[in-house]
C-alpha positions as CSV (number, residue, x, y, z in Angstrom):
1,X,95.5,101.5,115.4
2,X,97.4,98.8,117.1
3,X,97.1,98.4,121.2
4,X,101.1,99.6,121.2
5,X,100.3,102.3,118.9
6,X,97.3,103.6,121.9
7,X,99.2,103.2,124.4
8,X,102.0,105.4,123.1
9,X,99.7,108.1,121.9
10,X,98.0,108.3,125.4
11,X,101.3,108.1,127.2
12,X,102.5,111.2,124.9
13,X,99.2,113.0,125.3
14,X,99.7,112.6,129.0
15,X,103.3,113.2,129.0
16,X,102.8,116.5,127.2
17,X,99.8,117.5,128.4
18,X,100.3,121.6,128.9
19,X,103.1,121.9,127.6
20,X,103.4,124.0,124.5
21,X,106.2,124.6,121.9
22,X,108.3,127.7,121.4
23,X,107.6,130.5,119.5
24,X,105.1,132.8,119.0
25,X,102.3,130.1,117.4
26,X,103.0,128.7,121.3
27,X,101.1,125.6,119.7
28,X,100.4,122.9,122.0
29,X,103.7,120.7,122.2
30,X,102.3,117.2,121.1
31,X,101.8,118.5,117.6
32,X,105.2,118.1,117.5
33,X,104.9,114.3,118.6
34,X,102.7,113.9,116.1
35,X,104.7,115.3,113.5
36,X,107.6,113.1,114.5
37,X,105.0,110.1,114.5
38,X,103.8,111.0,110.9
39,X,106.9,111.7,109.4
40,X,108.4,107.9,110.6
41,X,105.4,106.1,109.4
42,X,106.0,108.2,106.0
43,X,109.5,106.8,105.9
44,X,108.6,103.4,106.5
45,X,109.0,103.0,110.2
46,X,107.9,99.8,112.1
47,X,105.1,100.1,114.9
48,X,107.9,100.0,117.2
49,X,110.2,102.8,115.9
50,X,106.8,104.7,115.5
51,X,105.5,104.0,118.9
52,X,108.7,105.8,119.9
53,X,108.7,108.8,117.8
């Protein structure tokens, strides 16, 4: 993983920590960050365009 790549991952984890999503799972919300990450990286995203997702 690149150093952008880190440092967006720990900024999300720490952006979202406690935070969960809605719904009765109530999972914790960066799932969905990761999700998002994952599905740009599928689709042929840049590092930069994934670092924001």
């Amino acid at each position: 993983m690149s150093d952008t790549l880190s440092r967006a991952a720990d900024f999300a984890r720490n952006a979202h920590a406690g935070q969960s999503r809605k719904g009765a799972a109530k999972e914790p919300y960066i799932t969905h960050v990761e999700e998002v990450a994952a599905f740009v990286t599928r689709h042929g995203g840049d590092e930069v365009a994934i670092a924001a997702a």
